[in-house]
C-alpha positions in Angstrom: 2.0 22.0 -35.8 1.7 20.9 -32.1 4.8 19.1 -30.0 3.4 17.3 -27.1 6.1 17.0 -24.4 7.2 13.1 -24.5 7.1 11.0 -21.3 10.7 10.8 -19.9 9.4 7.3 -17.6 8.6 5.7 -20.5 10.8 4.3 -23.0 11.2 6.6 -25.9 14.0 6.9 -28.3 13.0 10.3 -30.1 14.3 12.5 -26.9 18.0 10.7 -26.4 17.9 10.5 -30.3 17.2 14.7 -30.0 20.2 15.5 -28.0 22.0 13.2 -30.0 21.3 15.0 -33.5 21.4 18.7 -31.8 25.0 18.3 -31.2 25.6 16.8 -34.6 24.0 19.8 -36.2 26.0 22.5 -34.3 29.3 20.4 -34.9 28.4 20.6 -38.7 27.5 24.3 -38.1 30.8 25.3 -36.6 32.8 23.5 -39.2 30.6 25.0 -41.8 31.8 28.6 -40.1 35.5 27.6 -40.1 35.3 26.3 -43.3 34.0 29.6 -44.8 35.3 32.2 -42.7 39.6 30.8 -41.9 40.0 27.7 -43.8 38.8 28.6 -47.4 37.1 32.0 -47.9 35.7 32.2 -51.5 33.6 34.8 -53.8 30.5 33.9 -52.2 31.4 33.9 -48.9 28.3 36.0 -47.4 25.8 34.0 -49.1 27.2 31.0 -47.2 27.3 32.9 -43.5 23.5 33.7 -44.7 23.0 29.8 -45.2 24.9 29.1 -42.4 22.6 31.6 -40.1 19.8 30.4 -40.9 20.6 27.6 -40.1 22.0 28.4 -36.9 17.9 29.6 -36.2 16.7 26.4 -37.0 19.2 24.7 -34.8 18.8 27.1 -31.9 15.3 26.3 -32.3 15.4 22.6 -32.1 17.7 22.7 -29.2 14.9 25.0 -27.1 12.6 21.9 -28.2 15.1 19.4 -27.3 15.7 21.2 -23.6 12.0 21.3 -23.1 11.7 17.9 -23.1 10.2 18.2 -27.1 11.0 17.6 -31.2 10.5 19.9 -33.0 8.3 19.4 -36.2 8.5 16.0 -34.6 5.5 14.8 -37.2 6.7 16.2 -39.7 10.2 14.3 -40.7 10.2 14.2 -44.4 10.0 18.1 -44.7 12.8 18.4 -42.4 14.6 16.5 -44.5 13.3 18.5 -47.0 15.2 21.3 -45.3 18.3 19.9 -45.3 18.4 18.8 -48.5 18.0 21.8 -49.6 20.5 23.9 -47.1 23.3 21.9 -47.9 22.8 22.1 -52.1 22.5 25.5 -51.5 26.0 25.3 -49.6 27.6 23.4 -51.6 26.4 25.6 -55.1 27.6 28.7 -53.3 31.1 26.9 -52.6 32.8 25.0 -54.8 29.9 23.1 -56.4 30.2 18.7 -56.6 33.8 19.2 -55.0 32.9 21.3 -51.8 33.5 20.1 -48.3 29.9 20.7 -47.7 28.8 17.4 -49.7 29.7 15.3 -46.2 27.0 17.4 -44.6 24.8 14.8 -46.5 26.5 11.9 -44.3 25.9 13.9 -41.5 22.2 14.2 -42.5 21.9 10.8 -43.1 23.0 9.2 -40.0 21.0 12.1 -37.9 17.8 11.1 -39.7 18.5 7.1 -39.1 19.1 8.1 -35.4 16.1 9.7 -35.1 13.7 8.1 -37.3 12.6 4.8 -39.1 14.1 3.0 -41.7 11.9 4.1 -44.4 12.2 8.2 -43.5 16.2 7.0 -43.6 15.9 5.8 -47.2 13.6 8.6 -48.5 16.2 11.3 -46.9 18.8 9.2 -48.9 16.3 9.8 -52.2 16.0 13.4 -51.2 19.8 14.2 -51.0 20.7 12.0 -54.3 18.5 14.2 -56.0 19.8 17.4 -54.6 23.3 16.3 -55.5 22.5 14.9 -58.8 21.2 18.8 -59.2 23.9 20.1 -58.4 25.5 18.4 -61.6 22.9 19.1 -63.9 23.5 22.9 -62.7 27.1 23.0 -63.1 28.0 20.4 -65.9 28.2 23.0 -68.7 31.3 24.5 -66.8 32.6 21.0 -65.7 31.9 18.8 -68.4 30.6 15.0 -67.3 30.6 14.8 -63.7 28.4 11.9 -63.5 31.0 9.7 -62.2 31.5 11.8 -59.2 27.5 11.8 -58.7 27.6 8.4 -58.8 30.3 7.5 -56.7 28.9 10.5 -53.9 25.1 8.8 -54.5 26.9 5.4 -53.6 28.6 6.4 -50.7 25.6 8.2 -49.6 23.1 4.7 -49.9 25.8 2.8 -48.0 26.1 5.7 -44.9 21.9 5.4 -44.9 21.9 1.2 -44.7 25.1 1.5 -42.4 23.5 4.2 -40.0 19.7 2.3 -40.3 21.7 -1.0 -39.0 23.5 1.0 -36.5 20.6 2.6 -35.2 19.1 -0.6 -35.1 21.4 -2.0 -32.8 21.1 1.0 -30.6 17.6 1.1 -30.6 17.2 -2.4 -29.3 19.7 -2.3 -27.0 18.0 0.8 -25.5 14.2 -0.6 -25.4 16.2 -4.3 -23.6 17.3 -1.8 -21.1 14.4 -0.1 -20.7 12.4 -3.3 -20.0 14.8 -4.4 -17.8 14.8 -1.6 -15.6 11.0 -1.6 -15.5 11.7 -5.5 -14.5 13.8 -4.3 -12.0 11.5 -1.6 -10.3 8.5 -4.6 -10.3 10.9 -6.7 -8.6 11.9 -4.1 -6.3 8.7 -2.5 -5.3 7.6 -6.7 -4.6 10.8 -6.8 -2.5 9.7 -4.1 -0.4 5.8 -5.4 -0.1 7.1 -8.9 0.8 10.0 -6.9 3.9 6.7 -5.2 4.6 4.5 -8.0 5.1 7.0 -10.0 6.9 8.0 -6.9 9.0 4.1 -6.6 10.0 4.1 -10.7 10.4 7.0 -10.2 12.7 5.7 -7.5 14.9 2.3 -9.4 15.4 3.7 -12.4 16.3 5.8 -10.6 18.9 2.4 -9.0 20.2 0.9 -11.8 20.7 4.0 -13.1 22.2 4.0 -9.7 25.2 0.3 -10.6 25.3 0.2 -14.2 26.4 3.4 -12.9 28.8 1.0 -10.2 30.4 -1.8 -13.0 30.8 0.5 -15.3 32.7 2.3 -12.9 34.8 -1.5 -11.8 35.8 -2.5 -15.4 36.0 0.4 -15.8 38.8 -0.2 -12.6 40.1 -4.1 -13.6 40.6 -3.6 -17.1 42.0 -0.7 -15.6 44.6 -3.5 -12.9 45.9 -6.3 -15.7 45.9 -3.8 -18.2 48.2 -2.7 -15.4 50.2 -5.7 -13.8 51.1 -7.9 -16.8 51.0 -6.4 -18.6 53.4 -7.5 -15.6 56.4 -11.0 -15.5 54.6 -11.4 -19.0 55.5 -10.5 -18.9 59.3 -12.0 -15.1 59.7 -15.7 -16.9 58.2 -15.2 -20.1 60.3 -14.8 -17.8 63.4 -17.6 -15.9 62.5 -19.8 -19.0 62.0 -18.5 -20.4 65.8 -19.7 -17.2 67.5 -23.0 -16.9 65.3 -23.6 -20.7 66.8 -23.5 -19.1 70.6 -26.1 -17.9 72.3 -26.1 -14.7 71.4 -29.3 -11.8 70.8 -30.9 -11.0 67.7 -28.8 -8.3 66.5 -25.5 -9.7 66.9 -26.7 -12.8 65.1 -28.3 -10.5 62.5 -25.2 -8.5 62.2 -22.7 -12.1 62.4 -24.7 -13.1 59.2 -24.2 -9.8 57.4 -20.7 -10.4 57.8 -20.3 -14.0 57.1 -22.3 -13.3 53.7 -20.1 -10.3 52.6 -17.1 -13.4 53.7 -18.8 -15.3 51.3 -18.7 -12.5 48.5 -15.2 -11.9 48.7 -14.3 -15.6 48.5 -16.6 -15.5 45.6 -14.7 -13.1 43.7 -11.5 -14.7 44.3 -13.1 -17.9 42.9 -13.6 -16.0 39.6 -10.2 -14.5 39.6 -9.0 -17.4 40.1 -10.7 -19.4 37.7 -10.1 -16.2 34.8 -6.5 -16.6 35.4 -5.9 -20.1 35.2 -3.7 -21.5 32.2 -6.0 -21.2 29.3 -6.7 -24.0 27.6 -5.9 -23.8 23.4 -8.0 -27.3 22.6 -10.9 -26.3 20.5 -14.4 -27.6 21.8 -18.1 -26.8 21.1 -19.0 -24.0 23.7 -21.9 -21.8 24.4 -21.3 -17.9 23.1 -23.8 -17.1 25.7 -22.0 -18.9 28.3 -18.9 -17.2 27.5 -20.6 -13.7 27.3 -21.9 -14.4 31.0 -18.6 -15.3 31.9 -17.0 -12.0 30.8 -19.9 -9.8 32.4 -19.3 -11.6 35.6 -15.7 -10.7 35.0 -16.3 -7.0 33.9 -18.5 -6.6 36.8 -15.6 -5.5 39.0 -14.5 -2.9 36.7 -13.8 0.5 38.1 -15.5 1.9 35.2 -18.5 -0.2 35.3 -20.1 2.6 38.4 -23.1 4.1 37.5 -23.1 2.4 33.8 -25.8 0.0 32.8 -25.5 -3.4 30.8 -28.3 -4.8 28.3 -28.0 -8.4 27.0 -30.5 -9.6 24.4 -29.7 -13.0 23.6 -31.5 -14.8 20.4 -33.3 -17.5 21.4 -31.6 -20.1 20.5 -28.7 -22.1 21.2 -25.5 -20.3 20.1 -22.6 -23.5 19.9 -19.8 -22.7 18.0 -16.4 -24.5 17.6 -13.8 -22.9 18.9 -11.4 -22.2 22.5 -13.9 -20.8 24.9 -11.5 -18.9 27.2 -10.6 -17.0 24.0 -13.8 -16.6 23.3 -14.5 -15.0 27.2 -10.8 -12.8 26.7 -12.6 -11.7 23.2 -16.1 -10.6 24.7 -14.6 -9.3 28.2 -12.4 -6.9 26.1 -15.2 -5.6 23.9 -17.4 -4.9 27.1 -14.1 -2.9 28.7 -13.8 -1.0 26.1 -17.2 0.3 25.7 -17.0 0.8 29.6 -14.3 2.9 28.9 -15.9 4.8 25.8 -19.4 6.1 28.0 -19.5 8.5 30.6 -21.8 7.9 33.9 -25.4 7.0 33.4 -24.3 4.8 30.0 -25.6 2.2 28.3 -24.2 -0.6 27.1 -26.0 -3.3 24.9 -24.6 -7.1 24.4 -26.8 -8.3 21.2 -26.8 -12.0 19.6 -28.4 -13.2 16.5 -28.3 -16.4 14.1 -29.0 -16.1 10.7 -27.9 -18.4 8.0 -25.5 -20.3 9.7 -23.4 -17.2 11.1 -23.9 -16.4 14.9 -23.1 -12.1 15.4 -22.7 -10.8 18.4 -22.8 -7.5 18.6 -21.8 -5.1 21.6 -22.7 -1.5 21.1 -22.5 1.5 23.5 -23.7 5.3 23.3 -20.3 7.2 23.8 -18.5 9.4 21.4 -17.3 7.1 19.2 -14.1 7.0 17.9 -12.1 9.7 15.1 -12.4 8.9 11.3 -9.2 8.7 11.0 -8.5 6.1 13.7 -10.6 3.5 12.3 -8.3 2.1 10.0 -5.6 1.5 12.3 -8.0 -0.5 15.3 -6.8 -3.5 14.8 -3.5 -3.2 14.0 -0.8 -3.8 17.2 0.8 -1.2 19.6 -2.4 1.6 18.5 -4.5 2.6 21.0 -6.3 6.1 21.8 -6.2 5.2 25.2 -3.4 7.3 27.5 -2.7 3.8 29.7 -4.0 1.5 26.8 -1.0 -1.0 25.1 -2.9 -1.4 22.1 -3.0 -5.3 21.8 -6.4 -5.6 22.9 -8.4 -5.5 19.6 -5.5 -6.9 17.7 -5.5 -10.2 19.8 -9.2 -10.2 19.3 -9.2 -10.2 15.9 -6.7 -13.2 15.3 -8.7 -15.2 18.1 -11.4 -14.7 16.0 -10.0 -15.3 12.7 -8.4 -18.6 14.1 -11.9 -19.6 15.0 -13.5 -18.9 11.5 -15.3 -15.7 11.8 -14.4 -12.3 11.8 -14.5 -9.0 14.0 -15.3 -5.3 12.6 -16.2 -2.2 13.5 -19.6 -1.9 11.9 -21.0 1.8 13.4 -18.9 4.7 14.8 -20.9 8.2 15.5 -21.2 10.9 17.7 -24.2 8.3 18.8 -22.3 5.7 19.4 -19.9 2.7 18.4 -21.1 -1.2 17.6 -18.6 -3.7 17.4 -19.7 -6.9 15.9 -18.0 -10.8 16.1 -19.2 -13.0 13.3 -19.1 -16.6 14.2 -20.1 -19.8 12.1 -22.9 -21.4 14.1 -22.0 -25.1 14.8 -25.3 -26.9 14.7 -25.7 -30.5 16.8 -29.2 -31.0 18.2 -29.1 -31.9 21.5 -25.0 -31.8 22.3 -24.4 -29.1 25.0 -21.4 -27.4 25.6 -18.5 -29.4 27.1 -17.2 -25.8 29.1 -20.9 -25.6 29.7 -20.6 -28.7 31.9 -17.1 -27.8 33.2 -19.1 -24.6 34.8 -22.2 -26.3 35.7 -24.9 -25.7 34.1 -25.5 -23.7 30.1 -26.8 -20.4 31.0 -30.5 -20.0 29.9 -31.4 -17.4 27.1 -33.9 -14.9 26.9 -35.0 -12.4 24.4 -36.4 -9.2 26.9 -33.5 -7.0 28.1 -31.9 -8.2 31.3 -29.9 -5.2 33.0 -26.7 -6.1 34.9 -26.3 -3.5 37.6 
């Protein structure tokens, strides 16, 4: 007969109830020596060490069980108590018959079995030992005369120890499983403790990106608009000076070489205008803008990368109008960081392509780039604040992306990453008015015009 090993997480009475009746039995066993061997020695004195040995097995047995994390003939309770039964008639016929110490080993029995078992097992054991005892009077009334009055009394006694140890056990056992619920309770409620200080720990630590983020942006927005005052002031009076002398008469090749430099003036004051006007305060009122618009706008920004030498950048813009709702110079931050990053992700001679496309109400704009793509095992962790595989990176880029995007309704994953290549794609819900134009559209001029072929920006 097989003894699975019992789960120790769970709650299960039979393995507490095992250690309980092991020491029981080798209590009852040392008595049982004492008894025979100082106290009382009789006649039969070696058949009861033989009964008392054999027992010893059996309870050296069932404590290797009980150590193992076992019981022992665990399915098998009636012909354990069987067993007993039988050992401790055989104790108490070898002794001193009805009157031998041994007949408590029956209480002893008893209040093992309720311990370990159910109430009926309890109550059969308690049938089991009445008749072993009542045998032992049928055996030994010829020398005793009528001892039916001590039967009865010991088979009394006995039916009151099983109903007093069933009830006891009971108790216990109910007590126990209470307990064992509540600490399973308690471990729910602690494992929801620590995903709630979790959750609020990882709230905590994006809000406080977002809050070094929006610091960066307006220490860069002061930054930029000191340069643009400082050094647009001299551009101004250097190209006025330039246009006075080009207005003398002068030959050909000065004026040539005056205009030459009055339009690379021109240039530089028209890159301070975009710095200028990328640094401004950002405005946080939603409005119906252009995703076009705003894409030109970053490219016209990410044109004056470093990392944009020798790399080229496709656009293939759907057809249509692309009005969303939502804050465009998010929008432009969003975009402009995509297009940095796959800047940063090709080598020389790269390509990068900017893709948009409607379908079913959703606007995806997808920008894609053929460098080596980023590590299994850093795509999880993209999005998530202070990560970055950059050595000068700070790691807010993609995570402020994503909630800008999320704020607006959409969503921003990383769709494709190979040795090929990596495609980014924003998912934005299209905002269809016929006929309404962007309002930052008409704050820059003019909505830029779309068009399906490929249009490199060098």
């Amino acid at each position: 007969m097989s003894d699975m090993p019992l789960n120790r997480d769970e709650f299960n009475w039979q393995l507490p109830a095992e250690a309980i009746t092991v020491r029981i039995r080798w209590f009852g066993l040392c008595m049982g020596y004492v008894l025979v061997n100082l106290v009382g020695p009789g006649t039969s004195q070696s058949e009861l060490n033989a009964i008392l040995t054999l027992g010893a097995v059996y309870a050296i047995v069932d404590t290797y069980y009980s150590l193992m994390g076992r019981v022992f003939l665990r399915k098998a309770p009636l012909f354990i108590s069987l067993m007993e039964a039988l050992f401790i008639g055989l104790l108490c016929h070898f002794d001193s018959g009805l009157e031998s110490p041994f007949r408590f080993y029956y209480f002893l029995s008893l209040l093992v079995c309720a311990i370990r078992y159910a109430q009926l097992v309890t109550f059969s054991t308690f049938l089991l030992h009445a008749l072993s005892y009542s045998t032992l009077a049928v055996m030994g009334s010829a020398d005793h005369g009528s001892p039916w009055r001590t039967v009865v009394l010991m088979i009394v006694l006995m039916g009151w120890v099983a109903w007093a140890s069933t009830a006891l056990a009971s108790l216990i056992k109910t007590a126990s499983r209470r307990l064992s619920q509540l600490n399973t309770e308690l471990k729910e409620n602690q494992a929801l403790l620590e995903e709630r200080i979790d959750e609020r720990t990882r709230e905590l630590q994006e809000s406080q990106a977002l809050v070094v983020q929006q610091e960066k942006q307006a220490a860069f927005g002061l930054l930029a608009a000191g340069i643009a005052h400082e050094v647009g002031n001299p551009l101004a009076a250097i190209s006025s000076l330039v246009q006075m002398m080009n207005r003398r008469d002068l030959d050909d090749y000065t004026h040539e070489r005056m205009g030459m430099l009055d339009e690379q003036l021109r240039r530089i004051q028209r890159t301070l205008r975009e710095l200028v006007d990328f640094s401004r305060p950002a405005k946080n009122e939603t409005s119906l803008c252009d995703v076009h618009e705003a894409l030109d706008a970053a490219l016209s920004i990410a044109k004056y990368y470093k990392r944009k030498k020798g790399k080229r950048i496709v656009t293939r813009y759907d057809e249509q109008s692309a009005p969303v709702m939502a804050v465009r110079d998010q929008l432009v931050q969003v975009f402009l960081n995509l297009v940095l990053n796959a800047m940063d992700a090709t080598t020389e001679g790269g390509i990068i392509e900017i893709k948009t496309s409607a379908h079913e109400g959703v606007l995806r704009v997808t920008v894609s780039d053929d460098g080596a793509g980023i590590d299994r095992s850093d795509q999880p962790r993209l999005f998530r604040p202070y990560f970055t595989t950059k050595s000068t990176g700070t790691g807010l880029g993609l995570f402020v992306c994503r909630r800008i995007i999320e704020q607006s309704g959409g969503r921003i994953e990383l769709t494709e990453s190979s040795e090929d290549g990596t495609t980014f794609t924003v998912s934005l819900p299209l905002h269809e008015i016929p006929g309404q134009i962007s309002e930052d559209a008409d704050r820059s001029g003019e909505l830029q015009s779309v068009t399906s072929p490929p249009i490199s920006q060098s």
